[in-house]
C-alpha positions in Angstrom: -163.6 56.3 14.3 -167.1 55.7 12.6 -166.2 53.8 9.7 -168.6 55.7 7.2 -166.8 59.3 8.1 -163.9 57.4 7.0 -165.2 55.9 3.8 -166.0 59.5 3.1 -162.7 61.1 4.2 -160.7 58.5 1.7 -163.5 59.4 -0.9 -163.0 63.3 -0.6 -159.2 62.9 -1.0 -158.5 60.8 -3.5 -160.7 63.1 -5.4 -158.8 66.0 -4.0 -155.4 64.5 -5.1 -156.3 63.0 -8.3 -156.2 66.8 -9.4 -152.6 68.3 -10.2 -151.3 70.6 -8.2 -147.7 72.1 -7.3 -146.3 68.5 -5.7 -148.1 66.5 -8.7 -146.3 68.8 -11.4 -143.1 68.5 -9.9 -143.6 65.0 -9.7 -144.3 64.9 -13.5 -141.3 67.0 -14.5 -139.1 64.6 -12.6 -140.3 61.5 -14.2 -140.8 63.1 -17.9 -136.9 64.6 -17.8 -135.1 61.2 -15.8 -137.6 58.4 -16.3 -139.5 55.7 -13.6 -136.4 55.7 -11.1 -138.0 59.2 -9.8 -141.1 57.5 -8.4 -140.5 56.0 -5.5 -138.2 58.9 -4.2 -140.5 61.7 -5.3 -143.6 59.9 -4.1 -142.0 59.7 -0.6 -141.6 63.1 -0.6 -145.0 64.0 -0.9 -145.8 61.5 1.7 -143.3 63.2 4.3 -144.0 66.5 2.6 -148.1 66.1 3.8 -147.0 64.3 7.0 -145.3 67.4 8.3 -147.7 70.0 6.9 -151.2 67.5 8.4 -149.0 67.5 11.7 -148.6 70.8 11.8 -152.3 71.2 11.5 -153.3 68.8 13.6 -151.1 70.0 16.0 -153.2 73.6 16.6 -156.3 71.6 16.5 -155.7 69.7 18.9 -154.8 73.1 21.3 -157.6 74.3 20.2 -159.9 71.7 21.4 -157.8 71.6 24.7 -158.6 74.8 25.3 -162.0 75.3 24.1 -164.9 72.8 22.6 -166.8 75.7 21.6 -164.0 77.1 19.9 -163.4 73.7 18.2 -167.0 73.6 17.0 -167.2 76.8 15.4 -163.8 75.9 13.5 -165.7 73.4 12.0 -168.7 74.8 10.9 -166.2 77.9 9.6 -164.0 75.3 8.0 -167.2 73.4 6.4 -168.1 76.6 4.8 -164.7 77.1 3.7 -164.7 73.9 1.9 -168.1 74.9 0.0 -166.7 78.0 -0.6 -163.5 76.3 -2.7 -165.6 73.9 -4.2 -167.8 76.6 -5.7 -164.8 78.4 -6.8 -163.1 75.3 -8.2 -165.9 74.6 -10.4 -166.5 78.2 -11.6 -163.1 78.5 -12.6 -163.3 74.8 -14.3 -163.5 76.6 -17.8 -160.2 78.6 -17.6 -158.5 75.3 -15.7 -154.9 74.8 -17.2 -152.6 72.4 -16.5 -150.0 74.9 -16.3 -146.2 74.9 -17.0 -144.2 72.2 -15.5 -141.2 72.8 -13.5 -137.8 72.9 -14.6 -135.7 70.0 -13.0 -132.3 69.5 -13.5 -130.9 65.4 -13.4 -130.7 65.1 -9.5 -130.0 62.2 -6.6 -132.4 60.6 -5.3 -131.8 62.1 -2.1 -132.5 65.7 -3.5 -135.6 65.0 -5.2 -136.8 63.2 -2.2 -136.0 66.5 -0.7 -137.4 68.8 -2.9 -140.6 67.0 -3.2 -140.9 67.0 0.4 -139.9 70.9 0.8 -142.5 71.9 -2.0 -145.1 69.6 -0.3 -144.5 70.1 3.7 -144.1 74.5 2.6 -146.9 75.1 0.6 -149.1 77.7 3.0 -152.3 76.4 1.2 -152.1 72.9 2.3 -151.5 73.5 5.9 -154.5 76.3 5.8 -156.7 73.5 4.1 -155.9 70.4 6.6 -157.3 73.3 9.1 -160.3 73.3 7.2 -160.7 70.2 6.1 -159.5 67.6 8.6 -161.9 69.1 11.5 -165.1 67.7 9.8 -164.0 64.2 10.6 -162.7 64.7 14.0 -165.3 64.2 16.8 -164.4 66.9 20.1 -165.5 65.0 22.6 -163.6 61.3 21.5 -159.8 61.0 22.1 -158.2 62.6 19.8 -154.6 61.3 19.3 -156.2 57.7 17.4 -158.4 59.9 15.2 -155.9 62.3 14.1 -153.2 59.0 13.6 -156.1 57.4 11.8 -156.5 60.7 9.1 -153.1 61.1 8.5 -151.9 57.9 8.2 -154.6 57.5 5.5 -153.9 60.8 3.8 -150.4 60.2 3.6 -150.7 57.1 2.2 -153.2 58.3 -0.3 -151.0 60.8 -1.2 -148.0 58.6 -1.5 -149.6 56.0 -3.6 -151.3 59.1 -5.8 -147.8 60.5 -6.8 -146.3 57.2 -7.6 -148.9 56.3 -10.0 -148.3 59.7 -11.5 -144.7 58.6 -11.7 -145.2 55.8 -13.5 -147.5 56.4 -15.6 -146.1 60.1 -16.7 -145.9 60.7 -20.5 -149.6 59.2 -20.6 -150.7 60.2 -17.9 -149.3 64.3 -19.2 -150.7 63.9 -22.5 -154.2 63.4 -21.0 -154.4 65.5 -18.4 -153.0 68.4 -20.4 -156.2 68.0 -22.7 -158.4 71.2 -21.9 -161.7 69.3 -21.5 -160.1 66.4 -19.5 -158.7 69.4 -17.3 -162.4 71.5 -17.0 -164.0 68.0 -15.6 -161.5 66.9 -13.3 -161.6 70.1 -12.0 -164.9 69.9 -11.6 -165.1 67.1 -9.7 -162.9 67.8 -7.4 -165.3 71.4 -6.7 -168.2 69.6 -6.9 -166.2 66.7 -3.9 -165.5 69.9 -2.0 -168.9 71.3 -1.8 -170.9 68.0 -1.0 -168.1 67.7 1.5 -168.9 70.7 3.1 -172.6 70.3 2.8 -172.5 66.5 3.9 -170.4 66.7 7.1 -172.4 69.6 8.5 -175.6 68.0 7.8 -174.5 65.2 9.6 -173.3 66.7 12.6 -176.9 68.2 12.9 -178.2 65.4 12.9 -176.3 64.1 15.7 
């Protein structure tokens, strides 16, 4: 894998994971109501949580580009447009951007949080539809595709991991910035703004191969 797609693909997603979501929220109610000793379980939770949805993704992608280049092709250009398309809407909506309400946990094993983090992670039908999306524009049809898609999720999942233990950790601070309504609009716009130069970049590349 071309080491500057890379660069970029670990760029757009720590962008994309820096802003709370479902998995991050949960993560934060865990480590506000029982403490630190959440982080490691709930953080590999995520990680197996994004492992199973990126695999599942991956998994018709690859079918897809078994059975038709073409096919594969147009996904990509559809999924690049896709991925403008959310970062336009993410910014736009940057104004009204809460935080929202944190989840209610109850004091749990290790074992179930893991658990739960993963289930909340691995189920959530918008992840697996934007790994379709987004996980095409760094895959090249024509190279083998098994070391690129170990090389993407590997790196994602690790990304993630390390993203929800730092949230962990650093939780009460980490809440009572985040939760400020200008610190919200700008993260949120950042991570629109990563989505549409994304989009934008990855197609304009692929041109101009």
């Amino acid at each position: 894998m071309d080491l500057g797609i890379w660069i970029t693909f670990v760029t757009a997603s720590m962008v994309l994971l820096i802003i709370p979501g479902p998995t991050i929220l949960l993560v934060l109610s865990y480590a506000n109501s029982q403490g630190r000793r959440t982080a490691l379980a709930t953080a590999l939770g995520v990680a197996v949580g994004d492992l199973i949805a990126m695999t599942a993704s991956l998994a018709g992608l690859g079918a897809l580009v078994l059975a038709s280049a073409t096919a594969f092709t147009v996904l990509k250009w559809i999924g690049a447009a896709y991925l403008v398309y959310l970062g336009v809407k993410m910014f736009r909506s940057a104004e009204g951007a809460t935080l929202g309400a944190l989840a209610q946990t109850r004091n749990e094993s290790r074992l179930r949080m893991f658990g739960h983090a993963a289930t909340v992670t691995a189920l959530n039908p918008k992840s697996i539809v934007f790994f379709i999306a987004f996980v095409p524009q760094f895959v090249t049809a024509d190279g083998p595709l098994l070391p690129q898609f170990a090389i993407l999720t590997a790196t994602f999942v690790a990304l993630a991991g390390g993203n929800a233990i730092i949230y962990a950790l650093m939780a009460d601070r980490v809440r009572q910035k985040i939760a400020r309504q200008h610190v919200i609009k700008w993260v949120t716009r950042a991570g629109g703004t990563a989505l549409v130069l994304m989009g934008i970049v990855t197609a304009t590349v692929r041109r101009s191969a």
